[in-house]
C-alpha positions in Angstrom: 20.3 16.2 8.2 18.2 13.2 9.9 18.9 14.3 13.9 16.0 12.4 14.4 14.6 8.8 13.0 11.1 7.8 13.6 10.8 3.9 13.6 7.5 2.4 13.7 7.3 -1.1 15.2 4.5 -3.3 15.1 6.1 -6.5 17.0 6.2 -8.9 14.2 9.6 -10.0 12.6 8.9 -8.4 9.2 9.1 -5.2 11.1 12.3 -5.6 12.4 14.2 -6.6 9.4 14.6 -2.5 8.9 16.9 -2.6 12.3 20.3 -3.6 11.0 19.4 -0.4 8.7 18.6 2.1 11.1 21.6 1.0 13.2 23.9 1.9 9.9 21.6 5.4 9.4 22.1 6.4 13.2 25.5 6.3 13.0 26.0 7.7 9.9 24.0 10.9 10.9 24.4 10.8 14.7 20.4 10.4 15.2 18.3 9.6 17.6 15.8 6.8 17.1 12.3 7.3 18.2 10.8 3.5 18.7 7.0 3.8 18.5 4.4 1.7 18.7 0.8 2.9 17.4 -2.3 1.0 19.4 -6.2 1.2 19.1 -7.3 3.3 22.4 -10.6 1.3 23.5 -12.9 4.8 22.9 -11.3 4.2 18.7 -11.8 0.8 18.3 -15.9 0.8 18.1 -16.5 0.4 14.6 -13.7 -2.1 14.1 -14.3 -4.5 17.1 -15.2 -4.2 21.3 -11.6 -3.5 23.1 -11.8 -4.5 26.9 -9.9 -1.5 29.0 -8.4 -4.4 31.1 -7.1 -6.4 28.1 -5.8 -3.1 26.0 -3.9 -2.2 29.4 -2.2 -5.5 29.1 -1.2 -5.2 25.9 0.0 -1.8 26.7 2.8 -2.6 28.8 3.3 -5.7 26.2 4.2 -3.3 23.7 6.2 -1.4 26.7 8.2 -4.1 27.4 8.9 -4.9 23.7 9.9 -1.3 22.7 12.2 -1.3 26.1 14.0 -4.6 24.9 14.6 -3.0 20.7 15.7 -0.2 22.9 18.3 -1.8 24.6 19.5 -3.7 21.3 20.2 -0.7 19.9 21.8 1.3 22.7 24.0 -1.6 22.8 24.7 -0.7 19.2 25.6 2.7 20.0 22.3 4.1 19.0 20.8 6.8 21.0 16.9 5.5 21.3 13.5 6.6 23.0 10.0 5.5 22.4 7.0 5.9 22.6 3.4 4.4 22.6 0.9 5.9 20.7 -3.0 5.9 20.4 -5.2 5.4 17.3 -4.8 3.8 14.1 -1.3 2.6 13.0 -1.0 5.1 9.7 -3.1 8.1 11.4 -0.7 8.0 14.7 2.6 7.6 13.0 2.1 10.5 10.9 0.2 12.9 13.5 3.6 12.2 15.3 5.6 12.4 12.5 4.2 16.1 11.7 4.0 17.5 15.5 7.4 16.5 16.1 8.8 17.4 12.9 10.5 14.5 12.3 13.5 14.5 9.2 13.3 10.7 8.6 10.5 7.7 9.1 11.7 4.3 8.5 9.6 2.0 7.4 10.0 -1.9 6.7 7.8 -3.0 3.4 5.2 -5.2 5.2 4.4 -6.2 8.8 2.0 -7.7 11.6 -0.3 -8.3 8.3 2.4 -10.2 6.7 3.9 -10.6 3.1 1.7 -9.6 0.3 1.6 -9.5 -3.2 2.1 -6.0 -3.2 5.4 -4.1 -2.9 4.2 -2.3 0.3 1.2 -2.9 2.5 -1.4 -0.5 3.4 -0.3 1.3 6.3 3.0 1.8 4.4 1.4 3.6 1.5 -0.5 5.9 4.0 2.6 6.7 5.9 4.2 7.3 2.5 1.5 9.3 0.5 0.4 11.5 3.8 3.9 12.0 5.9 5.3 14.7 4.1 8.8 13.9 4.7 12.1 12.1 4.3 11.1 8.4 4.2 13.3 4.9 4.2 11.6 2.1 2.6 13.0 -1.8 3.7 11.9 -4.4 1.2 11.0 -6.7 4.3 10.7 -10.0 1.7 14.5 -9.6 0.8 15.5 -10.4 4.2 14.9 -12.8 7.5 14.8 -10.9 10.4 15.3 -12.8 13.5 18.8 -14.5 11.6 20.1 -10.9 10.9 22.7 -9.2 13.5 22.1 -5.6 14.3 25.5 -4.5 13.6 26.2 -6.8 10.2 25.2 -4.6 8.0 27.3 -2.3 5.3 26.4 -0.6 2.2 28.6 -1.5 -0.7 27.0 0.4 -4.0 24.7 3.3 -4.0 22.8 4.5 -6.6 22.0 8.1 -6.9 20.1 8.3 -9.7 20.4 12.4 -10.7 18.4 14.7 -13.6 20.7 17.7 -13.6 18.3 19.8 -11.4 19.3 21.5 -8.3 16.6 19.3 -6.4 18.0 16.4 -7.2 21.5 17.2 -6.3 20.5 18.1 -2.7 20.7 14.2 -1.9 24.4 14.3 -2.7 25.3 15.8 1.4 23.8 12.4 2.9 25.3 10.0 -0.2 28.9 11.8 0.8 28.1 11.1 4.6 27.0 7.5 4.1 30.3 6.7 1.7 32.2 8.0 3.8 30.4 6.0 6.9 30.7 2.4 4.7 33.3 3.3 2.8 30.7 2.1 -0.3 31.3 3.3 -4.0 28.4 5.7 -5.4 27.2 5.0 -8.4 25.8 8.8 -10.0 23.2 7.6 -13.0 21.7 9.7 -15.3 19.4 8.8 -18.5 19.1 10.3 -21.3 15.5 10.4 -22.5 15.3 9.6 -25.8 12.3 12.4 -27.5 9.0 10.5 -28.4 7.1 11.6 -31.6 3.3 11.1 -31.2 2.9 10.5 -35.2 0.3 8.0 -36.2 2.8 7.3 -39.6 6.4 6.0 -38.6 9.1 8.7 -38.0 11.0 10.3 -41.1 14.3 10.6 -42.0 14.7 13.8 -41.0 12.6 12.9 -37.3 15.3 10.7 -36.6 17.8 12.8 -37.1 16.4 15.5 -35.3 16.0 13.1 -32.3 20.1 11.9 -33.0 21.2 15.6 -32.7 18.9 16.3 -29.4 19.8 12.9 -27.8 23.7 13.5 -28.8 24.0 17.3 -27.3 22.2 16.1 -24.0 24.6 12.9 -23.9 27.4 15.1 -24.3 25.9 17.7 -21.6 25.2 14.6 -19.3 29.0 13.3 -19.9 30.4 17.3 -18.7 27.6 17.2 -15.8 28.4 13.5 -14.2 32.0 14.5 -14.7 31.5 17.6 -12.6 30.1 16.0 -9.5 32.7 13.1 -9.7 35.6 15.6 -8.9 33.6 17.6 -6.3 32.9 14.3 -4.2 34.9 12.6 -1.9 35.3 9.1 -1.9 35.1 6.2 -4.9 32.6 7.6 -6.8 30.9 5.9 -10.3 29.1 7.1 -13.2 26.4 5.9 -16.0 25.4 7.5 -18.1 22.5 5.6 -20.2 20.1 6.3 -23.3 16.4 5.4 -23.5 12.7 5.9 -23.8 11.7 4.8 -20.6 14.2 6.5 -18.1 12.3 4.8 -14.6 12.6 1.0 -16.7 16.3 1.5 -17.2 17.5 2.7 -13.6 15.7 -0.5 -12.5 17.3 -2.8 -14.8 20.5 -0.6 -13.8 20.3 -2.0 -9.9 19.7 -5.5 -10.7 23.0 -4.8 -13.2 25.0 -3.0 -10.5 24.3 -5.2 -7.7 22.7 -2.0 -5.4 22.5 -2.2 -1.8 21.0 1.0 -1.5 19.0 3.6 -3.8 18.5 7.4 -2.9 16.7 9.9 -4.4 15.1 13.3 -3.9 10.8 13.5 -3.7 10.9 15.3 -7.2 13.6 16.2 -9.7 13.9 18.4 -12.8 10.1 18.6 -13.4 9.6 20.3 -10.1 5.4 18.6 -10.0 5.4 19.3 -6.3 2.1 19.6 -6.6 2.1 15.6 -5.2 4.6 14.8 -2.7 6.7 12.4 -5.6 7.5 12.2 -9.0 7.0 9.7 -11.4 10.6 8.3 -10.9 10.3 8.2 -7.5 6.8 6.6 -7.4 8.1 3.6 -9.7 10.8 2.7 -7.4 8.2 2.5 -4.5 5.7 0.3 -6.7 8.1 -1.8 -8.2 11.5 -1.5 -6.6 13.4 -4.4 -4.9 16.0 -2.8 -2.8 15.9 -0.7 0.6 14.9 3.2 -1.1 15.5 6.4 0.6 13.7 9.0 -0.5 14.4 13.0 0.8 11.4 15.1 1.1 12.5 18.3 -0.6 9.7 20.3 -0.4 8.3 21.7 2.7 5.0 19.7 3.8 2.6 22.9 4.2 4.0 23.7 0.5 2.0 19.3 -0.7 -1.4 20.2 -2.3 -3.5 18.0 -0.1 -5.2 14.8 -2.1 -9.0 14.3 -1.9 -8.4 11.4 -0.1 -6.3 13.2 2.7 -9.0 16.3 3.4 -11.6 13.9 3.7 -10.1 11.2 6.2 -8.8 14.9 8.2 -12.3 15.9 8.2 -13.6 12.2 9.6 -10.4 12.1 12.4 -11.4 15.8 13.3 -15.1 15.6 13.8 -17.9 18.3 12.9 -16.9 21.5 13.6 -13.7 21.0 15.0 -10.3 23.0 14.0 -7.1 21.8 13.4 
């Protein structure tokens, strides 16, 4: 599953509040944590600002020193770590890496060096997360004070595994077994019944609203026999929920806040299948608006991501004129 775990560090403390996590995820999985540090080579850094060799040299083996000492906090947490310095842009290096190494699993904390924002995650986040084309772990850095939290404190209690009936979905149930068993947390399997919308400019009918009773009452009953399935094929204390509405992403939120959720995971896309984007709508809303630590499993393979605009175009800048990738 996640042999390997890329974690980018920028040296600030709202970076490292996604330690104590990756502790918990090593062990879980057994992986090995790549530590990396992305820096702006003096022959990159033209158009942004003048970057003495002499100085970026020094704050080379800065960042050395400061990747050697996370290293040896979480070797002494019985993490298997190495790291690495990379060249370039933050976003652009982490994800060049990220796709020559083929790593399973990038986590990330919400906000960094740039500090706390307004927005739910900063910039080079959303890069990472839009262009990686992978597994990615998402720590909600204003939840949490970094330099006050222990590496090893940490434990999930309640997971929330929010599931559509598709085959997609359900491949995040191996790693939800493996971190139950690891906490020994409680999984809570939710499913929501979407309720059908008419698109009638004159108020429903009778008859519409029955029609919509007998659809939402066969899929409620379908849901019931499906969560009811999974509970008895999973190890461990597992949970269902099984909920009704219009606005299925609205009431899985409300459903963490209600649940108390330490931890959410999902799968990139679900019974829709849309992989023409590398998330759904589901997923999408718990990375714009969601509060808690989110892991979200890449389940289709990167070459298989339709390219945005946005992503040709900034490959065409990084490669130059006539150069091929």
């Amino acid at each position: 599953m996640f042999n390997r775990i890329l974690l980018p560090m920028d040296r600030s403390s709202l970076a490292e509040c996604v330690l104590p996590h990756a502790v918990v995820v090593a062990r879980a999985f057994e992986s090995l944590v790549t530590l990396v540090n992305a820096m702006e080579s003096p022959d990159r850094a033209i158009w942004r600002r003048a970057v003495d060799p002499l100085t970026w040299r020094i704050r080379k083996v800065e960042a050395e020193s400061y990747l050697g000492d996370l290293a040896q906090r979480l070797q002494k947490a019985g993490v298997s770590t190495e790291k690495q310095i990379l060249e370039g842009p933050a976003a652009e290096g982490i994800i060049e890496y990220s796709h020559k190494n083929h790593v399973p699993l990038i986590m990330l904390s919400s906000h960094g060096q740039s500090g706390l924002s307004d927005w739910n995650v900063s910039s080079i986040v959303q890069k990472i997360i839009a262009r990686a084309h992978t597994s990615i772990m998402i720590v909600r850095a204003h939840r949490y004070q970094p330099a006050s939290t222990e590496m090893t404190s940490l434990r999930y209690r309640r997971l929330l595994v929010p599931l559509d009936g598709s085959q997609r979905a359900e491949s995040i149930l191996p790693i939800v077994t493996t971190l139950v068993r690891a906490h020994e947390a409680q999984a809570v399997l939710a499913h929501v019944v979407h309720r059908p919308e008419m698109a009638r400019r004159m108020p429903p009918t009778d008859e519409d609203v029955k029609l919509a009773d007998r659809i939402v009452e066969r899929n409620r009953a379908e849901a019931t026999q499906y969560l009811d399935q999974l509970r008895s094929q999973l190890n461990g204390e597992v949970q269902a929920r099984l909920l009704i509405s219009e606005h299925v992403a609205a009431e899985l939120h409300e459903l963490v806040d209600q649940e108390k959720i330490d931890l959410v995971l999902l799968t990139a896309h679900g019974y829709s299948a849309q992989t023409r984007w590398p998330y759904g709508s589901v997923v999408g809303s718990f990375i714009t608006y969601g509060t808690t630590p989110l892991l979200v499993v890449q389940d289709v393979p990167p070459d298989k991501i339709e390219p945005t605009w946005a992503e040709v175009d900034v490959g065409k800048n990084e490669r130059g004129p006539g150069s091929r990738r």
